[in-house]
One Martini backbone bead per residue (centre of mass of N, CA, C, O) as a GRO file, in nm:
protein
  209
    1UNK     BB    1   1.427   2.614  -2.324
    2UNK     BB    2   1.250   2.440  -2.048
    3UNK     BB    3   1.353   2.266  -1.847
    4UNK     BB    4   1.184   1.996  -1.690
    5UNK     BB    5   1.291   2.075  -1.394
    6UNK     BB    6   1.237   2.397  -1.399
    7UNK     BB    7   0.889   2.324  -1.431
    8UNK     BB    8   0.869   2.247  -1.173
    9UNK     BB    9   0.637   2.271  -0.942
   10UNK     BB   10   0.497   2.430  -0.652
   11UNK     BB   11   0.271   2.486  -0.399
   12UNK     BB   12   0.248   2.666  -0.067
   13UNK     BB   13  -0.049   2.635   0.170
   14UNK     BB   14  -0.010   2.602   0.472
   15UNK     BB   15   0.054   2.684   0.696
   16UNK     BB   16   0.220   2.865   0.954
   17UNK     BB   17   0.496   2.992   1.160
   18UNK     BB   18   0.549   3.131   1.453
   19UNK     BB   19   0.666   3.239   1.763
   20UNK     BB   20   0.436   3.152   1.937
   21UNK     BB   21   0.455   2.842   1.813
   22UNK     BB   22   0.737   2.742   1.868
   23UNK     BB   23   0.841   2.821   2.120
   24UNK     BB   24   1.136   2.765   2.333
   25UNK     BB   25   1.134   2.472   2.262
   26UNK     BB   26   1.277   2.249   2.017
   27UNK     BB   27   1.216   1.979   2.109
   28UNK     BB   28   0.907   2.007   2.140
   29UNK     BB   29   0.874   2.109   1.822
   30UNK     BB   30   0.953   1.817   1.745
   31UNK     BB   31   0.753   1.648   1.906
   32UNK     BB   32   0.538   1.729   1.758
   33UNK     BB   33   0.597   1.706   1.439
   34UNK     BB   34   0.627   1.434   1.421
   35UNK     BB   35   0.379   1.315   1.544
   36UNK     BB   36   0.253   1.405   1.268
   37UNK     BB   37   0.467   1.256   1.065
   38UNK     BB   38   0.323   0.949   1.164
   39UNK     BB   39   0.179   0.946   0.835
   40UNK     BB   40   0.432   0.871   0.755
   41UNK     BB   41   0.708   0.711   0.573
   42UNK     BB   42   0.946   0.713   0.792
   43UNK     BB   43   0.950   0.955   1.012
   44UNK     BB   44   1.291   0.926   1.089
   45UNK     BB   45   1.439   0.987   0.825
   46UNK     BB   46   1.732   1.117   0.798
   47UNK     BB   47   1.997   1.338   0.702
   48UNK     BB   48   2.321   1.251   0.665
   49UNK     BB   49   2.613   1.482   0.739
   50UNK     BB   50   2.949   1.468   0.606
   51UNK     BB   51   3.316   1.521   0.680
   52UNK     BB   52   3.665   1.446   0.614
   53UNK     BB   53   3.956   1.476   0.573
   54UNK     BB   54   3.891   1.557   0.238
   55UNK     BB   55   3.596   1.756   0.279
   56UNK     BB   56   3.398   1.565   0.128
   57UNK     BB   57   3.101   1.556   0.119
   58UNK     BB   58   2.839   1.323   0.279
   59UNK     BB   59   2.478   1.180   0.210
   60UNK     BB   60   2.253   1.000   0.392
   61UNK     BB   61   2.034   0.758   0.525
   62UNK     BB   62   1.897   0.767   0.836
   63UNK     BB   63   1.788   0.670   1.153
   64UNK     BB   64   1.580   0.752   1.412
   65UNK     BB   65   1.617   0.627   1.780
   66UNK     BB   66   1.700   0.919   1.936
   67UNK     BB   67   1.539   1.152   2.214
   68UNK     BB   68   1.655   1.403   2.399
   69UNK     BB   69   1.870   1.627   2.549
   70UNK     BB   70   2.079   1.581   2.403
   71UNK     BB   71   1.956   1.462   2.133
   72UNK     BB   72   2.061   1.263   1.832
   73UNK     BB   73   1.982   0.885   1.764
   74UNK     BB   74   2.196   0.662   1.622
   75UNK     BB   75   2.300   0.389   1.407
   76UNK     BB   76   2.633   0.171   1.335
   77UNK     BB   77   2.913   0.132   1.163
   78UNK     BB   78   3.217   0.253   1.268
   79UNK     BB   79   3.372   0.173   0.968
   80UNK     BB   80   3.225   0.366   0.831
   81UNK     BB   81   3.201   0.651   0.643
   82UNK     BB   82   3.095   0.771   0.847
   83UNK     BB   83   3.234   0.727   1.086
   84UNK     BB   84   3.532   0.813   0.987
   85UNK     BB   85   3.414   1.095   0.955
   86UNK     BB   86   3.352   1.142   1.251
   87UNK     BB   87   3.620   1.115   1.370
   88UNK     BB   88   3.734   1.354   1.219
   89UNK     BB   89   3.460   1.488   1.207
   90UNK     BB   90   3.181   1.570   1.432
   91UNK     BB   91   3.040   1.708   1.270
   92UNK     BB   92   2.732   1.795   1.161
   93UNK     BB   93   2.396   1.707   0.993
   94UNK     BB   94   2.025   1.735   0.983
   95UNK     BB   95   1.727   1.603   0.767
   96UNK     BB   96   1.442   1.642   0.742
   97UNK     BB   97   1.185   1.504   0.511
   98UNK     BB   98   0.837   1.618   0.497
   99UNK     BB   99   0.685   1.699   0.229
  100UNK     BB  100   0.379   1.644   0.252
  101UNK     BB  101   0.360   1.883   0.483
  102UNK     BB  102   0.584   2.114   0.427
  103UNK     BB  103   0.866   2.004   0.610
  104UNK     BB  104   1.151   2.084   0.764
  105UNK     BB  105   1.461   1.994   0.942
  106UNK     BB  106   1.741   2.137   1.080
  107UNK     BB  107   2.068   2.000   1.255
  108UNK     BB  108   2.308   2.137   1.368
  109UNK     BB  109   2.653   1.918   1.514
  110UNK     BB  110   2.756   1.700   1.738
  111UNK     BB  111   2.925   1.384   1.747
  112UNK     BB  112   2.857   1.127   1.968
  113UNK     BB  113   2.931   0.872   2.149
  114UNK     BB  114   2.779   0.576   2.293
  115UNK     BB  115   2.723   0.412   2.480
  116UNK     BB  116   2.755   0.065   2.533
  117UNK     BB  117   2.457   0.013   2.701
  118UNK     BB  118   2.306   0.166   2.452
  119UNK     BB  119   2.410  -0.051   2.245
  120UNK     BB  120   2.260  -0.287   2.394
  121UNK     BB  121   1.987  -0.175   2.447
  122UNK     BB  122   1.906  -0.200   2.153
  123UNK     BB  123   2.013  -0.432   1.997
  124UNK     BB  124   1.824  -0.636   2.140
  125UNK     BB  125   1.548  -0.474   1.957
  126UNK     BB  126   1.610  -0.622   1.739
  127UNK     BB  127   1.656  -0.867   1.468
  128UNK     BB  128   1.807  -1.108   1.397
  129UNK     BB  129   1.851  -1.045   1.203
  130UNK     BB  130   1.998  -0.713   1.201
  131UNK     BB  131   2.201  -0.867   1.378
  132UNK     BB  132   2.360  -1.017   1.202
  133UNK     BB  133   2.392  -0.790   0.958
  134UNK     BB  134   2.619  -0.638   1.180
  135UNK     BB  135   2.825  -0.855   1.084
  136UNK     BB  136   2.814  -0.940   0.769
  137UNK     BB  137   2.875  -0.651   0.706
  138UNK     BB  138   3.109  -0.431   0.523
  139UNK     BB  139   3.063  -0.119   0.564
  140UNK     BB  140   3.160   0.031   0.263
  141UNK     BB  141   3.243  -0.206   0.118
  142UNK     BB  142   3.399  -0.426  -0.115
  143UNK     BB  143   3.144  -0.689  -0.269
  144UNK     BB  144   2.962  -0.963  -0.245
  145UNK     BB  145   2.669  -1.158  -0.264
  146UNK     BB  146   2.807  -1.395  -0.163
  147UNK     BB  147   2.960  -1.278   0.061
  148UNK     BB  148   2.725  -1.221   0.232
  149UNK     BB  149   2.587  -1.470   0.263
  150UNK     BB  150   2.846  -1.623   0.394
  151UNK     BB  151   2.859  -1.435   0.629
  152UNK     BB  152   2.574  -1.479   0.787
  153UNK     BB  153   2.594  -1.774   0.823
  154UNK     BB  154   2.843  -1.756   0.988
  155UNK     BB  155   2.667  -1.617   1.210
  156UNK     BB  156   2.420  -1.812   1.260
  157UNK     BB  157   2.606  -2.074   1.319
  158UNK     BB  158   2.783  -1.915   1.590
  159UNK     BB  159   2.474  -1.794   1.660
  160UNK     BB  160   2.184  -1.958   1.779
  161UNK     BB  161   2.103  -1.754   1.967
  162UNK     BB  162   2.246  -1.509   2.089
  163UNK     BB  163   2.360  -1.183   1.929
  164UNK     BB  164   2.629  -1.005   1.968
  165UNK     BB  165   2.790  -0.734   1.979
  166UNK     BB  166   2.953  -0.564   1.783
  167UNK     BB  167   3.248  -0.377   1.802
  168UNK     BB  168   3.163  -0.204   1.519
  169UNK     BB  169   2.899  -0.139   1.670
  170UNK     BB  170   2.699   0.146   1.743
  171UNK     BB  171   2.636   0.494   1.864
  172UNK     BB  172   2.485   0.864   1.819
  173UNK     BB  173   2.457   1.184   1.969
  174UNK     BB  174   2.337   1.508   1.831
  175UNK     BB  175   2.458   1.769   1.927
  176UNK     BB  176   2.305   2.081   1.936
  177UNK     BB  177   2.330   2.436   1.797
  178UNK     BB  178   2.092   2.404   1.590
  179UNK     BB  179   1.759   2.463   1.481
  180UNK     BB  180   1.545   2.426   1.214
  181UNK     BB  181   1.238   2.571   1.081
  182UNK     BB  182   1.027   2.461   0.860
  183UNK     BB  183   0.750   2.620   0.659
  184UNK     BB  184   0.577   2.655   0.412
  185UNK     BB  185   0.463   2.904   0.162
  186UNK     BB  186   0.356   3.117  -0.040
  187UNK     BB  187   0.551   3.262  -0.211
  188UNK     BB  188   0.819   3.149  -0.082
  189UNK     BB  189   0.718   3.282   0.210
  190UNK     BB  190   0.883   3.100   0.425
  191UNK     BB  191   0.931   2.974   0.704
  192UNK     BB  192   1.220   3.044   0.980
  193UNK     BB  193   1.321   2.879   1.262
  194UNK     BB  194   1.565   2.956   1.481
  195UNK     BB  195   1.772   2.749   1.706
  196UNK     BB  196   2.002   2.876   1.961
  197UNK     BB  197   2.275   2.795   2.161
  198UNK     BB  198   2.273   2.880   2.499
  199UNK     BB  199   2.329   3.082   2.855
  200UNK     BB  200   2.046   2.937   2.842
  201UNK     BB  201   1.917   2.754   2.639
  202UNK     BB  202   1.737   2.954   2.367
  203UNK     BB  203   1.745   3.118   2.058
  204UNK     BB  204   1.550   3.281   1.910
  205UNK     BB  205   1.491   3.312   1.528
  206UNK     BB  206   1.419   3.485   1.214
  207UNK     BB  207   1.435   3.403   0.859
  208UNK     BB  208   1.476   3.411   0.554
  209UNK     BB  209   1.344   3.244   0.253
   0.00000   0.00000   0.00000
């Protein structure tokens, strides 16, 4: 019997992806596949992969916040178990799935804090809810829904103009030392371009799919 898992199938049909499509800078063929995939929900949306101490690997969704020359920045509670594991080990990868696109990017490399002042001029253009709620969450710990309710009001009137940044609430930029770009093609020969960093610049080559 062929597990109803099993039987899933798609056919990928999109263009492919040359050595010269996507050209020497890994960061330019990322903002380029990006704005195309702006038709999509939350297309800054990426799984951030992590492990601690423990070794024990774990990944969830964070947002893309920030693209420079650094690398790919996104915003967190630095007590939280993602954080703990940065700390522990700032090794990460990151991977965005497109799937309506037919197309992922993959990300390894070391994730380093942000300056306060890149944290505090994000936090400002935050929404004021999402500014209390980065007081009010004790992120990754075991809480109660009344208790987060009582944390939120408490953080409400407590500050009830401008809300200061959390001492516990930070952001990393994920300096890459790979990316690899991924293009679905028919019969699963898939195009996968992976640039390394070199010195200077970036090494492209082709991977088997």
């Amino acid at each position: 019997m062929v597990d109803e898992f099993a039987a899933l199938r798609a056919e990928y049909t999109a263009a492919g992806l040359s050595e010269d499509e996507a050209g020497a800078d890994p960061i330019a063929l990322f903002r380029d596949w990006f704005d195309q995939a702006r038709v999509l929900p939350e297309p800054n949306a990426m799984v951030l992969a992590t492990t601690g101490d423990d070794d024990q690997p774990s990944a969830r969704m964070v947002l893309l916040k920030g693209l420079d020359e650094r690398g790919f920045s996104f915003f967190t509670n630095l007590d939280s178990a993602k954080g703990e594991d940065l700390a522990a080990n700032p090794r990460c990868a990151l991977l965005f799935p497109w799937h309506p696109l037919q197309r992922q990017v993959r990300v390894t490399g070391r994730a380093e804090l942000l300056e306060r002042d890149e944290v505090a001029a994000y936090f400002a253009t935050r929404p004021r809810g999402a500014q209390l709620g980065a007081w009010a969450s004790p992120q990754s710990r075991v809480t109660t829904s009344a208790g987060l309710d009582e944390r939120f009001a408490e953080a409400d009137a407590r500050m009830p103009d401008a809300v200061e940044v959390p001492p516990h609430w930070g952001g990393y930029v994920v300096v890459p030392d790979a990316i690899e770009f991924w293009q679905g093609r028919g019969n699963r020969m898939h195009d996968r371009i992976r640039f390394r960093r070199a010195t200077p610049g970036w090494e492209r080559e082709r991977l088997a799919p």
